[in-house]
C-alpha positions in Angstrom: -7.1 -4.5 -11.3 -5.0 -1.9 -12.4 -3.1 0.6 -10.2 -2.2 3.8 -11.3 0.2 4.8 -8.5 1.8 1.1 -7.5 4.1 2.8 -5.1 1.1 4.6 -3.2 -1.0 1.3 -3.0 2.2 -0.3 -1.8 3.1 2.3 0.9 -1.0 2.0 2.0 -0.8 -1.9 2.5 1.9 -1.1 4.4 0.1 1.6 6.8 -3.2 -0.6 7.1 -1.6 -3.9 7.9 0.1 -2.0 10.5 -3.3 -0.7 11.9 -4.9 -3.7 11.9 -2.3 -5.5 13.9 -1.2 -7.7 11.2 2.5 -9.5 11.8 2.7 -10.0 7.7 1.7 -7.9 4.7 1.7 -9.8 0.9 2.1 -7.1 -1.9 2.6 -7.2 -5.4 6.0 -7.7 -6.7 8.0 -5.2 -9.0 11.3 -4.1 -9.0 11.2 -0.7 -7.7 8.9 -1.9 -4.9 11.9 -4.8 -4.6 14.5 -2.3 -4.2 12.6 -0.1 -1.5 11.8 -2.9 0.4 15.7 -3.8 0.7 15.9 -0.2 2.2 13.3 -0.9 4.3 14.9 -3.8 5.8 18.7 -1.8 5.9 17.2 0.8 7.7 15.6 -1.6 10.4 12.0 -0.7 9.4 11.0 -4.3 9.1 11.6 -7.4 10.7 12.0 -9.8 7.0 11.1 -9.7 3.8 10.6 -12.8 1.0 10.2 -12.2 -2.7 7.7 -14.7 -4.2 8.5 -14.9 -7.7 5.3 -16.8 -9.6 6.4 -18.0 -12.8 4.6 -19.0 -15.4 1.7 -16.7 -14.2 2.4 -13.4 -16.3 2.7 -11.5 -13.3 6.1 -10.7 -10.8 5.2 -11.8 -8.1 4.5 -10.8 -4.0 6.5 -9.7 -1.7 5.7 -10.8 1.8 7.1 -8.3 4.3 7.2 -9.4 8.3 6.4 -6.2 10.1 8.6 -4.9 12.6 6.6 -3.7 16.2 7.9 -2.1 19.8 7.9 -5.2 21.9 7.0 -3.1 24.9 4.2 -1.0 23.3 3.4 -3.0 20.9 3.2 -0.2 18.1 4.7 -0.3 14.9 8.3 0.9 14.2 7.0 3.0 11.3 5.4 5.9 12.7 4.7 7.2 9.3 4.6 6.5 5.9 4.6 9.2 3.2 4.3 9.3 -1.0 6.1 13.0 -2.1 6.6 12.2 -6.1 3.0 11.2 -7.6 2.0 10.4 -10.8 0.0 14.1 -11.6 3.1 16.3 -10.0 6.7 14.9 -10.3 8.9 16.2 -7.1 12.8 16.0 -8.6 16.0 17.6 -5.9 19.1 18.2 -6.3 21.7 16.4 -4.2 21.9 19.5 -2.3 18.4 20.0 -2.3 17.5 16.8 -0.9 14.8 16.9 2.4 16.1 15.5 5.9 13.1 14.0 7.5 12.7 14.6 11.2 16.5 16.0 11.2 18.1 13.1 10.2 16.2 10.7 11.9 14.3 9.5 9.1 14.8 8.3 5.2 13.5 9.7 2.2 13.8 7.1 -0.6 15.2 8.5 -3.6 15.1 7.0 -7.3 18.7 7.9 -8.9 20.2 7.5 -12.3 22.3 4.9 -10.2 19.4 3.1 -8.7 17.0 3.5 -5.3 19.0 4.4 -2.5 18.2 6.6 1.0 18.6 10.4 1.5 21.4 10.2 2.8 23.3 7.4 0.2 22.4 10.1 -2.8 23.9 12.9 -0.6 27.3 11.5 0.1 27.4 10.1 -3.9 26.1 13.8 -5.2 23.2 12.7 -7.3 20.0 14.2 -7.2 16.5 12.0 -8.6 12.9 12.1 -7.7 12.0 11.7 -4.4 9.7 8.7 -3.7 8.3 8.6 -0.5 9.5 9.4 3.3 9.5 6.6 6.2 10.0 7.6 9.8 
């Protein structure tokens, strides 16, 4: 089935499997999904993450993503997940304009003319690009 918005069905998987208590979440691969699980995992979001690459099948692949819970609580690292830039309204910043979520304490995932980096990255290398999503 077709997905308009892969980066909203991604970021969704992400939330339920968290809900549901599940310890690993299998998504379909590409590479912009690839690149913002890598932040994912720098940021210390999730515990591991393993690209399946299916050859020979037409597709990219899955990505298999360990979640990452509170050992105490037992509640998931990511408090929240959230998609800014959607297909029907674009949301571009300037390197100045860029948000800080929760004051620092969280990442906004950015798509640059030099690649998919954090806030923060795009701040200190003065490019501006659309902003994907927050995690916090």
């Amino acid at each position: 089935m077709a997905v308009t918005d892969p980066i909203a069905d991604y970021l969704t998987r992400i939330r339920n499997a968290q809900s549901a208590g599940h310890r690993i979440v299998e998504i379909p691969a590409s590479k912009l999904k690839k690149s913002i699980t890598e932040i994912l995992y720098d940021q210390g979001f999730i515990l591991k993450y393993k690209f399946d690459d299916e050859v020979g099948k037409g597709t990219q692949g899955t990505i298999k993503i360990a979640l990452k819970y509170d050992p105490l609580t037992r509640k998931p690292v990511i408090r929240e997940l959230g998609r800014i830039s959607k297909p029907g309204l674009r949301n571009y910043s300037k390197a100045t304009d860029l948000p800080r979520i929760i004051n620092g304490l969280g990442v906004a995932i950015v798509s640059t003319s030099r690649g998919v980096m954090t806030d923060k990255q795009a701040r200190a290398m003065n490019v501006g690009g659309e902003v994907l999503c927050y995690v916090y």
